[in-house]
C-alpha positions as a Markdown table, in Angstrom:
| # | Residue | x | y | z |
|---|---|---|---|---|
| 1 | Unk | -17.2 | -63.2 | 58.0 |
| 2 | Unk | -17.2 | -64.1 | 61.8 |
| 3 | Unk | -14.1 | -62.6 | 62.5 |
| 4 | Unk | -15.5 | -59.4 | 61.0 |
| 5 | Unk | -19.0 | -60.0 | 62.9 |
| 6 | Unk | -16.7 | -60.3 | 66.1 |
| 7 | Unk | -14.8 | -57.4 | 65.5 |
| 8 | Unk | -17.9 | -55.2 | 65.0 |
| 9 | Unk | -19.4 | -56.5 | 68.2 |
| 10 | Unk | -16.4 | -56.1 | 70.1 |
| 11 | Unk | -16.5 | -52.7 | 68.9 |
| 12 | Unk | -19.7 | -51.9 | 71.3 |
| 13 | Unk | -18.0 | -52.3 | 74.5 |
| 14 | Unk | -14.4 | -50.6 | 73.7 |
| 15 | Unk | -12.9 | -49.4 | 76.9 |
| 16 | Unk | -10.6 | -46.5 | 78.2 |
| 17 | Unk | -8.9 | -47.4 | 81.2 |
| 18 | Unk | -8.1 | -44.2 | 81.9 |
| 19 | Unk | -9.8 | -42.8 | 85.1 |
| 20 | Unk | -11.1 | -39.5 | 85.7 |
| 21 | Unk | -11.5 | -38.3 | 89.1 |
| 22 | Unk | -13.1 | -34.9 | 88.9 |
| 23 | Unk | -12.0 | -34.3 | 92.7 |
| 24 | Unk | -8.1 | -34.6 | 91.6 |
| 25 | Unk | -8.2 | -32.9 | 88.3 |
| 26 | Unk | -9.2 | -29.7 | 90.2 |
| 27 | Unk | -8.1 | -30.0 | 93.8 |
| 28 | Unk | -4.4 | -30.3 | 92.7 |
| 29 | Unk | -3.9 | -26.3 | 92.6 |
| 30 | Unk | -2.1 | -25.1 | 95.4 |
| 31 | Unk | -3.5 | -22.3 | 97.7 |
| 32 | Unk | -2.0 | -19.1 | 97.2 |
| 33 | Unk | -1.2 | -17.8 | 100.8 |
| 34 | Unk | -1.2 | -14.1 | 99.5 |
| 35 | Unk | -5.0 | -14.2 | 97.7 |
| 36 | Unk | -6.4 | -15.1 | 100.9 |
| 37 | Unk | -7.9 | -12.0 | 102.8 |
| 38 | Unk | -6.6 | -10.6 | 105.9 |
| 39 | Unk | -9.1 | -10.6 | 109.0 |
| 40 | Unk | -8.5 | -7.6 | 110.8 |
| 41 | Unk | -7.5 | -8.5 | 114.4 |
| 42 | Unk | -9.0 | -7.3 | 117.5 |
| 43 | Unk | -7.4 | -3.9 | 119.0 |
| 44 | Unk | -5.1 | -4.6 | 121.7 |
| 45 | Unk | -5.7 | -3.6 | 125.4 |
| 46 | Unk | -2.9 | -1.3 | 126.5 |
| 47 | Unk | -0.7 | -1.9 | 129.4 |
| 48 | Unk | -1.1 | -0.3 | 132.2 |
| 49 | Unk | 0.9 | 2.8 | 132.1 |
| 50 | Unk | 2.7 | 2.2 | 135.9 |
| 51 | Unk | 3.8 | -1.2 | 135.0 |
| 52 | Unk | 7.0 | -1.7 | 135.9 |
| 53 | Unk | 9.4 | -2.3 | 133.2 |
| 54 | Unk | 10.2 | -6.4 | 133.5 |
| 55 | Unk | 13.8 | -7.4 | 133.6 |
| 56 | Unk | 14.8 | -9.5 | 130.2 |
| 57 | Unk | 14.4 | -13.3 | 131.0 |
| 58 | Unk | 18.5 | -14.0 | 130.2 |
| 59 | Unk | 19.2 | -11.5 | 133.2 |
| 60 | Unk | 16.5 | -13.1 | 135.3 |
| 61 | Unk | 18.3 | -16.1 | 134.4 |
| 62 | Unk | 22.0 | -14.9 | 134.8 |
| 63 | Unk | 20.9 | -13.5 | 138.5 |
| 64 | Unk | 19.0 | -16.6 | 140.0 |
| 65 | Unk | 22.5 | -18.6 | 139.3 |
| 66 | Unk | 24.0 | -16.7 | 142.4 |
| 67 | Unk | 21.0 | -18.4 | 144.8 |
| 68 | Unk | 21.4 | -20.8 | 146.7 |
| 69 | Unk | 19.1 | -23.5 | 146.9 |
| 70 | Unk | 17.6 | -22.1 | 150.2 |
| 71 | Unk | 17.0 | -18.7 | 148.8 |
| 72 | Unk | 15.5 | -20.2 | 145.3 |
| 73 | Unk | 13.1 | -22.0 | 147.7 |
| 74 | Unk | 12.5 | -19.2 | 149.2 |
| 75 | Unk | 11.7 | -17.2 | 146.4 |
| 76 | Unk | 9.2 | -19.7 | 144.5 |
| 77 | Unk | 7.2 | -19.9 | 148.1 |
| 78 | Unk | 6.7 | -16.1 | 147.9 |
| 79 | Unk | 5.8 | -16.5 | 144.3 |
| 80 | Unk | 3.2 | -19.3 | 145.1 |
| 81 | Unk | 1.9 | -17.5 | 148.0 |
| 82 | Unk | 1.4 | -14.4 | 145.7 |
| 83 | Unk | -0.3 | -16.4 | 143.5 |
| 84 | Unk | -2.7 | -17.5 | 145.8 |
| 85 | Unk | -3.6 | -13.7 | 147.1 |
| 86 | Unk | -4.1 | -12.3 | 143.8 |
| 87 | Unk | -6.4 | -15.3 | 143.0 |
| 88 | Unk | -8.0 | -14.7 | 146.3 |
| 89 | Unk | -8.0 | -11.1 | 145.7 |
| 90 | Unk | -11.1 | -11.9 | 142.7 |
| 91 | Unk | -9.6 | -12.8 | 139.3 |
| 92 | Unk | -12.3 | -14.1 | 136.7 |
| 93 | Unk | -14.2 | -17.4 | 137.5 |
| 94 | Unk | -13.1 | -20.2 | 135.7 |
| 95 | Unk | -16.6 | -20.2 | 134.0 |
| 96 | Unk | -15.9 | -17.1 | 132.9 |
| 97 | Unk | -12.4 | -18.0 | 131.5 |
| 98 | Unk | -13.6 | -21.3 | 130.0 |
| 99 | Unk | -16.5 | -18.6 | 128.0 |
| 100 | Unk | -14.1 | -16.6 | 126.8 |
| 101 | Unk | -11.8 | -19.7 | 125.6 |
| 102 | Unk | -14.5 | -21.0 | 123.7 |
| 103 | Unk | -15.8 | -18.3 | 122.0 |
| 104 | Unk | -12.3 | -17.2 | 121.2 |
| 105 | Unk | -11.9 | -20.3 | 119.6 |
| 106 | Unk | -15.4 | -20.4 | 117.7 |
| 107 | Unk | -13.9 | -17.1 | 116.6 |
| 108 | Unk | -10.6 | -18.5 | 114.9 |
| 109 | Unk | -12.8 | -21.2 | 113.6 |
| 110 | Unk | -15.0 | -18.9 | 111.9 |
| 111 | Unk | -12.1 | -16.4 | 110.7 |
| 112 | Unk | -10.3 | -19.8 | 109.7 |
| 113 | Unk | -13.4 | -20.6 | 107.7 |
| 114 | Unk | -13.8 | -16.8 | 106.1 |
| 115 | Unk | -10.3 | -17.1 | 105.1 |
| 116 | Unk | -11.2 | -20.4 | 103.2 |
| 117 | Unk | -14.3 | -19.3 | 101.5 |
| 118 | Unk | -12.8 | -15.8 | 100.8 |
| 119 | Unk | -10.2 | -17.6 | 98.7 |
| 120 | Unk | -12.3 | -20.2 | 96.8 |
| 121 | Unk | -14.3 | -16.5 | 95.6 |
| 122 | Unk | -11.3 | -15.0 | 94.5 |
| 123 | Unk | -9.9 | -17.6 | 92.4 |
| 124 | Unk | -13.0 | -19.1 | 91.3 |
| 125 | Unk | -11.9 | -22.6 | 92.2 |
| 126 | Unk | -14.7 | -25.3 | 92.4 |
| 127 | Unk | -15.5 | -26.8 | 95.8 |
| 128 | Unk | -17.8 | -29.8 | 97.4 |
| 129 | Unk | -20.7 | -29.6 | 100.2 |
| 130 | Unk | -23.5 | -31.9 | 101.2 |
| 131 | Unk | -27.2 | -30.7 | 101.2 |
| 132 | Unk | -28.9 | -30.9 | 104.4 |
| 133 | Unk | -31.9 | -28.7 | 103.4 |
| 134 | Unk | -34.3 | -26.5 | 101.8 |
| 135 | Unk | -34.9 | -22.7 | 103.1 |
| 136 | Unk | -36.5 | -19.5 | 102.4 |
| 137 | Unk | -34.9 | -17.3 | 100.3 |
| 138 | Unk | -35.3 | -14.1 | 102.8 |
| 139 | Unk | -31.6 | -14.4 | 103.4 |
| 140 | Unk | -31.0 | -13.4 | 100.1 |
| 141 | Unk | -33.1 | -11.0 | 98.8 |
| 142 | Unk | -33.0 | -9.8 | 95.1 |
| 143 | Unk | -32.1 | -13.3 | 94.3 |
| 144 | Unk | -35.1 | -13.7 | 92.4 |
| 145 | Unk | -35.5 | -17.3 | 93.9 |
| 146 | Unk | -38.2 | -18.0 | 95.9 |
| 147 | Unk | -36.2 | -20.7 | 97.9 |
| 148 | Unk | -32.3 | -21.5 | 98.2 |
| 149 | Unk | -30.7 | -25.5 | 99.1 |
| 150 | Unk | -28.8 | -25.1 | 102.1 |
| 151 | Unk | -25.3 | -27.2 | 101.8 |
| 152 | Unk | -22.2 | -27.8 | 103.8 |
| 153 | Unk | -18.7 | -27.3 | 103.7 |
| 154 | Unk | -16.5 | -27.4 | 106.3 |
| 155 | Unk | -18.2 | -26.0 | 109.1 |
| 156 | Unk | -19.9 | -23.3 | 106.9 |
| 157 | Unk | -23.6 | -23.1 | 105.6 |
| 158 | Unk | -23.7 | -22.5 | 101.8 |
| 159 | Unk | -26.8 | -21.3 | 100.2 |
| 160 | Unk | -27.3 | -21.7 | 96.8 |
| 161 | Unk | -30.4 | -20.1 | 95.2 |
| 162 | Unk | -33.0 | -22.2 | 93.0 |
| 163 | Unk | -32.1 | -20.5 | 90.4 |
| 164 | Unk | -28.5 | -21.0 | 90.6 |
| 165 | Unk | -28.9 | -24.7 | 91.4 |
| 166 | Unk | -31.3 | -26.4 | 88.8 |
| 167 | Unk | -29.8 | -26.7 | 85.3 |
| 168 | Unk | -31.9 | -25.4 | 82.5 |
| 169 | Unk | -32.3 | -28.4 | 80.8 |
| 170 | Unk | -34.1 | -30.2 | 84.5 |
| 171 | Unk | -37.3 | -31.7 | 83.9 |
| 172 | Unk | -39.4 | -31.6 | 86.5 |
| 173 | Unk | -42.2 | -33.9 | 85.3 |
| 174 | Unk | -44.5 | -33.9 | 82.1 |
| 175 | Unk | -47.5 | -32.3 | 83.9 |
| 176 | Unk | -45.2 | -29.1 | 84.7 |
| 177 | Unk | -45.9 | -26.5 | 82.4 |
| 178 | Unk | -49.1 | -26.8 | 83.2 |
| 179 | Unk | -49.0 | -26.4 | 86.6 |
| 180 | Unk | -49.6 | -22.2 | 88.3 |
| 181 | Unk | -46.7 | -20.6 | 89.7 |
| 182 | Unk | -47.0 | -21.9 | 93.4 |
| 183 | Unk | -47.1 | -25.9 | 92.3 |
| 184 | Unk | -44.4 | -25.3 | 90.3 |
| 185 | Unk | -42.3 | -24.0 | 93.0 |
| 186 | Unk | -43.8 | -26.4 | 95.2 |
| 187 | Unk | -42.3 | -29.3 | 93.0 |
| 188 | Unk | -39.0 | -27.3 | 92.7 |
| 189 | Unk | -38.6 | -27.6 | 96.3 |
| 190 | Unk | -40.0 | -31.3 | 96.6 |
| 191 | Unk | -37.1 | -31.6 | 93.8 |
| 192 | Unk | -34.1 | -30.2 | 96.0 |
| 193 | Unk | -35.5 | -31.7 | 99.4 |
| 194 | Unk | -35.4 | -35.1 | 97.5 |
| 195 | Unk | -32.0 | -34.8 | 96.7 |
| 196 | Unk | -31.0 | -34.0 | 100.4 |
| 197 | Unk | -27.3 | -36.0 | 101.3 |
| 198 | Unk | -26.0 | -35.5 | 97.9 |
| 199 | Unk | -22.7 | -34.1 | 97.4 |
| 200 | Unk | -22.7 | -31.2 | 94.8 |
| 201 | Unk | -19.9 | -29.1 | 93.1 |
| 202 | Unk | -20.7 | -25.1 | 93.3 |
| 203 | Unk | -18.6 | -22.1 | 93.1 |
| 204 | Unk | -18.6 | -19.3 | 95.7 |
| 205 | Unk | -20.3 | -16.2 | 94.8 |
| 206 | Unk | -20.2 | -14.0 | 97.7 |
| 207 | Unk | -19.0 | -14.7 | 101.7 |
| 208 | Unk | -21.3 | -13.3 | 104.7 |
| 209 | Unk | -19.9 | -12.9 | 107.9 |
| 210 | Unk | -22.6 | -12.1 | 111.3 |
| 211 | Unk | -23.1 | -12.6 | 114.8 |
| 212 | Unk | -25.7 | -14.5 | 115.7 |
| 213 | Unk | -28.3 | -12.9 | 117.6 |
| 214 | Unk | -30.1 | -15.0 | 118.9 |
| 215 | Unk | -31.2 | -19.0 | 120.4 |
| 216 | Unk | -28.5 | -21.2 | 121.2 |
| 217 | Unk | -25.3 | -20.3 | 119.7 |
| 218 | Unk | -26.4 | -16.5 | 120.5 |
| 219 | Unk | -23.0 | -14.5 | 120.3 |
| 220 | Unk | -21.6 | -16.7 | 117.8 |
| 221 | Unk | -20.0 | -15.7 | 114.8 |
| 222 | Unk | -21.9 | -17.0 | 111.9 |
| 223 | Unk | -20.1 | -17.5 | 108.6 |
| 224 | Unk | -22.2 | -18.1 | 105.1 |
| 225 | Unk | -21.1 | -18.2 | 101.6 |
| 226 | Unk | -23.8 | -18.0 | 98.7 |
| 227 | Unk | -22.7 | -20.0 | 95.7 |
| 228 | Unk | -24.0 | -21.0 | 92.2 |
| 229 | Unk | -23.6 | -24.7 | 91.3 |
| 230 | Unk | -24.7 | -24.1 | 87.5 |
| 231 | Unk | -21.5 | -22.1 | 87.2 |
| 232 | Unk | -19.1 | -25.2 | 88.7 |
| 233 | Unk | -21.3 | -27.8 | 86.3 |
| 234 | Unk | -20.6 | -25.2 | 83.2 |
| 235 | Unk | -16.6 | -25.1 | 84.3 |
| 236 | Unk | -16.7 | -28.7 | 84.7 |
| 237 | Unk | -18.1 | -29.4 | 81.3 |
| 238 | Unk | -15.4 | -27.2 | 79.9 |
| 239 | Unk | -12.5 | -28.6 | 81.6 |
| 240 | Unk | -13.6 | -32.1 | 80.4 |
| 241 | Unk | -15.6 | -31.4 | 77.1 |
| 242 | Unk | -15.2 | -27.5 | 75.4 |
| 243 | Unk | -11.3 | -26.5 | 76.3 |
| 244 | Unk | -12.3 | -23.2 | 75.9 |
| 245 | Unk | -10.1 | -22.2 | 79.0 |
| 246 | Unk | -7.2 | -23.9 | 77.6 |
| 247 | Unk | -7.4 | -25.2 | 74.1 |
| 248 | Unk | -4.1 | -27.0 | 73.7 |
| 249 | Unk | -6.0 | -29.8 | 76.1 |
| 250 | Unk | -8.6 | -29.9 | 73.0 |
| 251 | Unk | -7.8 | -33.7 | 72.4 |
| 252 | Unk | -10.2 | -36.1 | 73.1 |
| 253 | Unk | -10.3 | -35.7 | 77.2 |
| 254 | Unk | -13.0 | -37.9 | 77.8 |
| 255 | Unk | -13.7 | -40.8 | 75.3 |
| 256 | Unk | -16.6 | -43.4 | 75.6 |
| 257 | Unk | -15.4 | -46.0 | 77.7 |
| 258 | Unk | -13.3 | -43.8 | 80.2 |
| 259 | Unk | -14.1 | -44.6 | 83.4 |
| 260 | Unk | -15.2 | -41.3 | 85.9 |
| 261 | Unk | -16.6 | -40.7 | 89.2 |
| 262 | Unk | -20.5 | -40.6 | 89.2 |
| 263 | Unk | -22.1 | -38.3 | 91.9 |
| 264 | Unk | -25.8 | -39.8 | 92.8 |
| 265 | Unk | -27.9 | -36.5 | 93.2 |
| 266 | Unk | -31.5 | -38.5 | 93.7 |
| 267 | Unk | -32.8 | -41.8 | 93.7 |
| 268 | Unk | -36.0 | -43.1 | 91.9 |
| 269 | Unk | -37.1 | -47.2 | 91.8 |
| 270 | Unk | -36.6 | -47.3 | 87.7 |
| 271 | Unk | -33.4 | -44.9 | 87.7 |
| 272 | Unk | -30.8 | -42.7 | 89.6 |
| 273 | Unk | -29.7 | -39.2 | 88.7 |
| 274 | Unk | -26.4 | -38.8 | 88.5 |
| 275 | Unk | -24.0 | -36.1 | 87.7 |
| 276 | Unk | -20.7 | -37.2 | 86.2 |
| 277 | Unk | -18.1 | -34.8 | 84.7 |
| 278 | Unk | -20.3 | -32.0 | 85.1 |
| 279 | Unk | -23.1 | -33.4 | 83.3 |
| 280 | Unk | -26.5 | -34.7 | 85.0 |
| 281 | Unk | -27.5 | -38.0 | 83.6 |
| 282 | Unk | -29.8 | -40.8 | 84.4 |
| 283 | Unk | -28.7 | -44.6 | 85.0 |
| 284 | Unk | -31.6 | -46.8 | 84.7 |
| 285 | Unk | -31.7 | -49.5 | 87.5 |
| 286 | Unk | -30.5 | -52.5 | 85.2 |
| 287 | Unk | -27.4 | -50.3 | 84.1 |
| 288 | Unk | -26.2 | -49.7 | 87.6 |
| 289 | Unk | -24.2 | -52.7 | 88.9 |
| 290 | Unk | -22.9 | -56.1 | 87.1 |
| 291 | Unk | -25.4 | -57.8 | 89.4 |
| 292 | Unk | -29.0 | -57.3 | 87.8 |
| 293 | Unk | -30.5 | -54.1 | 90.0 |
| 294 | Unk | -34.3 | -53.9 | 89.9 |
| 295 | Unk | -34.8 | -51.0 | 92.3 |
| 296 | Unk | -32.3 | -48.6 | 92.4 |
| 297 | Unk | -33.4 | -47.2 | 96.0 |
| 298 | Unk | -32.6 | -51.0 | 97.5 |
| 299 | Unk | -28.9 | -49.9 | 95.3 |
| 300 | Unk | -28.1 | -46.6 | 95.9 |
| 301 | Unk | -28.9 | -43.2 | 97.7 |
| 302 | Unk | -28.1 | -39.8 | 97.2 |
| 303 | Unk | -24.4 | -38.9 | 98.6 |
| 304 | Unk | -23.3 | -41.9 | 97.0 |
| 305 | Unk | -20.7 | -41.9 | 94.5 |
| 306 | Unk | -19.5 | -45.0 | 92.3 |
| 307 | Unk | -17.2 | -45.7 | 89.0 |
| 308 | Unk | -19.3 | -45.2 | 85.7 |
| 309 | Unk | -18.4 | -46.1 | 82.5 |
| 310 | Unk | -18.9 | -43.2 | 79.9 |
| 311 | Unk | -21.5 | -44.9 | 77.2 |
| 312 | Unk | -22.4 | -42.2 | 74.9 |
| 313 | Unk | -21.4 | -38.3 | 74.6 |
| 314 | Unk | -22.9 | -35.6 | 72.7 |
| 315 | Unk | -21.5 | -32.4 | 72.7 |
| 316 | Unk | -23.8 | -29.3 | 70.6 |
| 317 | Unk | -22.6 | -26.1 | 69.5 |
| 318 | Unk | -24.1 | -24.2 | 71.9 |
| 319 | Unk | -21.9 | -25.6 | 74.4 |
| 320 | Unk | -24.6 | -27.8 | 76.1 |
| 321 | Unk | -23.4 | -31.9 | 76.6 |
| 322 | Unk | -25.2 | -35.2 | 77.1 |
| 323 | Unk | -24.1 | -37.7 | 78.4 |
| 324 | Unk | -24.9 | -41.2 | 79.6 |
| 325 | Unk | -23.0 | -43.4 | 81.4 |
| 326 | Unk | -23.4 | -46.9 | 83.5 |
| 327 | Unk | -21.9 | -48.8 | 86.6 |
| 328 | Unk | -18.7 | -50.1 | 85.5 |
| 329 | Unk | -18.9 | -53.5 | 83.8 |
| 330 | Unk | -16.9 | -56.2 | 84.3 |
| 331 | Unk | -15.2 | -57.0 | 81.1 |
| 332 | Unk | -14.5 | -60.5 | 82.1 |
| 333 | Unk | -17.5 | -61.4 | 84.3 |
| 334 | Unk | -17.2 | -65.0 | 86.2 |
| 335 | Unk | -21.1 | -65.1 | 84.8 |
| 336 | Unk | -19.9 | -65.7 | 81.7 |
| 337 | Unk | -19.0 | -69.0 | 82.6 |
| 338 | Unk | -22.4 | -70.1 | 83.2 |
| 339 | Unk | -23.6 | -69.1 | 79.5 |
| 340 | Unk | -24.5 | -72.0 | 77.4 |
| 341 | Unk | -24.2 | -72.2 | 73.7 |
| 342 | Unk | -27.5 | -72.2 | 72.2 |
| 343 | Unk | -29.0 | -71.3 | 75.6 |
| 344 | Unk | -31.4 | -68.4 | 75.4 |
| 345 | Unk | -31.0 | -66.0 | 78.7 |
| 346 | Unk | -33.6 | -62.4 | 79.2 |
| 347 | Unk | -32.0 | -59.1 | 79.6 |
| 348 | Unk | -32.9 | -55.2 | 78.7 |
| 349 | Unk | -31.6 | -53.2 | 75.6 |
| 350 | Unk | -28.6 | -51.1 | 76.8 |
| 351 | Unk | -28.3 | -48.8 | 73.4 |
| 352 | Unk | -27.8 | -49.0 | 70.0 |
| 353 | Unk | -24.4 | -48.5 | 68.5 |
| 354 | Unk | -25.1 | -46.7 | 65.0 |
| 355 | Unk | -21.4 | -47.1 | 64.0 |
| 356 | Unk | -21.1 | -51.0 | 63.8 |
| 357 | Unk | -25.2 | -51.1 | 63.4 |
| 358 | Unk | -25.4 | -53.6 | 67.0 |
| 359 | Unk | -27.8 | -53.9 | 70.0 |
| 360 | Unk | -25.9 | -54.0 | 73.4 |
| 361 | Unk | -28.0 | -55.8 | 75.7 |
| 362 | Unk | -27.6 | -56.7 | 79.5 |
| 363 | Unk | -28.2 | -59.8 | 80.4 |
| 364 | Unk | -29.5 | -60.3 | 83.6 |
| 365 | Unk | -27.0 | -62.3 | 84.9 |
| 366 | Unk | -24.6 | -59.0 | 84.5 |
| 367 | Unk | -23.4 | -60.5 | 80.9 |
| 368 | Unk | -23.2 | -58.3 | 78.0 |
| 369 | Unk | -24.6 | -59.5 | 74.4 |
| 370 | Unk | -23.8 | -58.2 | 71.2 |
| 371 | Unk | -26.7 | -58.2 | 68.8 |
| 372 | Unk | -26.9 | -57.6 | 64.8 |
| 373 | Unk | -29.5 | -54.4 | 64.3 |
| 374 | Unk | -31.1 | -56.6 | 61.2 |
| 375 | Unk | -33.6 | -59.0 | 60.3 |
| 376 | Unk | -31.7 | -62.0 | 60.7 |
| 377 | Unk | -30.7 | -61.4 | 64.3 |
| 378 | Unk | -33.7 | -59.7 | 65.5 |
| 379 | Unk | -37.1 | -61.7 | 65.3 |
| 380 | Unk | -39.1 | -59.9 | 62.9 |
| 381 | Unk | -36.7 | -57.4 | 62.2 |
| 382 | Unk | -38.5 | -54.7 | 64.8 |
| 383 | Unk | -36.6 | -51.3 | 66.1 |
| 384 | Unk | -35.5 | -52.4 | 69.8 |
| 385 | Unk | -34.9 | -49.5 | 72.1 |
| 386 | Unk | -33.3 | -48.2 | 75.5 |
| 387 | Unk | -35.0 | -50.8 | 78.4 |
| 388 | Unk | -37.0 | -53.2 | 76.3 |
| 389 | Unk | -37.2 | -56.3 | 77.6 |
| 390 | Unk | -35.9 | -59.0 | 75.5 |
| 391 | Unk | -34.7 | -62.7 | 75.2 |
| 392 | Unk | -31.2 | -63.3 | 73.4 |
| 393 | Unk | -30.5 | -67.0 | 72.0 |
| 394 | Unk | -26.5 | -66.9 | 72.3 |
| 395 | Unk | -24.7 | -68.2 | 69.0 |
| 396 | Unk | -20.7 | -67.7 | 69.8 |
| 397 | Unk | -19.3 | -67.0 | 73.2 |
| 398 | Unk | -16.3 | -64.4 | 73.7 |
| 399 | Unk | -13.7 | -64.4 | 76.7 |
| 400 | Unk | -15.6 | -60.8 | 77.8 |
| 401 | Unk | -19.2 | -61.2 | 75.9 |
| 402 | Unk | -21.7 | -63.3 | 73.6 |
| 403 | Unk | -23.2 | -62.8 | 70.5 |
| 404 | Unk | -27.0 | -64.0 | 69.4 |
| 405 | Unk | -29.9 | -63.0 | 68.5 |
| 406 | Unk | -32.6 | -61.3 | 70.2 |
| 407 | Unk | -36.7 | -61.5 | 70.4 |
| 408 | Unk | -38.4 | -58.5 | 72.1 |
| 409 | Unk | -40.6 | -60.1 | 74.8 |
């Protein structure tokens, strides 16, 4: 009977291994040279047409062997010397010739740039920016958006419309729906600005190339892309979770317990949002580290990205997913040392595992604790759920977690 108690608590905190890195999975394709548009160079300034026709460097070459070294001093004083008179004569000021340098160069930067953004629209690949803002929509008219989150990517603004940023499902408080029209985009916006510094997936949608004409970097050419990060979080869902792209890869991608790279997207005291394998998610403050967390903004901040531990996935028909995931535990914690047999120690409810009928709770100490989902191992046989606050008197001690029993406090 114990061995079959341990077996079905050692079922709750299974783990993959096997790491998924959402940047390597889809940064591994190779640029295709020949998909990447051509930018038109400048038209060439003629030579003059009573330029004398230069002799070919080798014959240049072949003729000053027959100098002597006084005449080959000779000559390169004359050429100095005409050097000096022509500059004399009023060639462009150095400030001048510095100007154009520059802007020749912000020029190759921005066709550099084009080039880049150009290709990620034609192939439909999924890039990475940072936000570093919320703007007015005017730039983008017809969008339907009434404001757009500015992001960055290598040198190049990317502006993603609200519409094209916020998955359906977002919830932007329970007081919402029955706010008017202007507080609900009022709390859109406070939404995005919150979740300035994080890094988000999108996919480019359309490339706009200007000169600037006006303020500081007048003259400038200006290069933005306007993207759609719903689209990359419904590509990455498939390439992890629906296969419909490519179906032979229909085998159990991502498991619970695989270990993936979580993306913080904003930061509140009792949880941070998170999107992980395409999927936005919230990690509640005692999930987040081994250590007990108690405010997640003293933890983390948006930008951040750490290695979460897939807890429970859902995928519907419809082709939506769930997901929920946690800081990545340590199996073996050196806490466990410190547990005492018979000692009783507080942690939270981590979830319920339907399968093997058992509580996973975290103690504080960074511990897990297996827990029977019946009467004899919870005090008065109550329903425990997600983040209740409970005591656990520890019965049998594992190399990687304890068993016990719990009492909701």
């Amino acid at each position: 009977m114990a061995n079959e108690e341990l077996k079905k608590s050692e079922d709750v905190i299974e783990t993959k291994e096997e790491i998924i890195d959402d940047t390597l999975v889809l940064d591994s394709e190779e640029k295709n040279e020949d998909e990447i548009d051509e930018i038109p160079e400048e038209a060439a300034v003629p030579a003059d047409a009573g330029e004398m026709e230069r002799t070919p460097a080798s014959a240049e070459a072949e003729k000053n062997v027959t100098l002597n070294p006084n005449q080959r001093r000779g000559n390169a004083r004359q050429a100095r010397t005409a050097v000096r008179n022509v500059r004399e004569e009023g060639t462009k000021s150095n400030e001048i010739v510095e100007k154009e340098n520059r802007e020749k160069s912000d020029k190759e930067l921005a066709d550099e740039v084009y080039r880049r953004l150009e290709s990620l629209r034609r192939t439909g690949r999924i890039a990475w920016g940072e936000i570093f803002g919320v703007e007015p929509s005017d730039v983008l008219a017809g969008s339907g958006s009434k404001f757009c989150i500015a992001a960055q990517f290598n040198g190049a603004k990317i502006l993603i419309p609200e519409s094209e940023y916020f998955e359906d499902t977002f919830l932007f408080g329970s007081d919402y729906d029955r706010m008017s029209e202007s507080e609900k985009t009022d709390r859109r916006a406070a939404t995005a600005r919150y979740q300035i510094g994080a890094r988000i997936c999108f996919v480019v949608k359309g490339v706009i190339r200007d000169i600037v004409a006006e303020g500081e970097f007048a003259g400038t050419t200006r290069v933005t892309a306007v993207a759609s990060r719903k689209e990359a979080m419904k590509e990455l869902r498939d390439v992890y979770f629906i296969h419909s792209h490519n179906p032979a890869n229909a085998s159990h991608t991502v498991d619970v317990g695989t270990i993936a790279n979580a993306h913080v997207i904003g930061v509140r005291e009792a949880y941070a949002l998170v999107e992980c394998l395409g999927v936005e998610t919230r990690v509640e403050a005692y999930l987040l580290n081994d250590e007990f967390v108690e405010n997640c903004t003293d933890f983390v901040r948006p930008g951040d990205s750490f290695k979460a531990r897939v807890r429970t996935i859902s995928v519907n028909p419809d082709g939506s997913v769930y997901l929920t995931v946690s800081g990545r535990l340590n199996e073996t914690s050196k806490n466990i040392l410190d547990i005492k047999q018979n000692g009783t120690y507080q942690g939270k409810v981590d979830h319920y595992n339907s399968r093997s009928n058992t509580y996973t709770i975290r103690l504080k100490n960074g511990v897990s604790a297996s827990v029977r989902a019946d009467s004899d191992h919870v005090n008065g046989g109550v329903e425990l759920m997600n983040g209740d606050d409970v005591s656990v008197l520890v019965t049998r001690i594992t190399p990687t977690f304890v068993i016990g029993k719990a009492k909701k406090i």
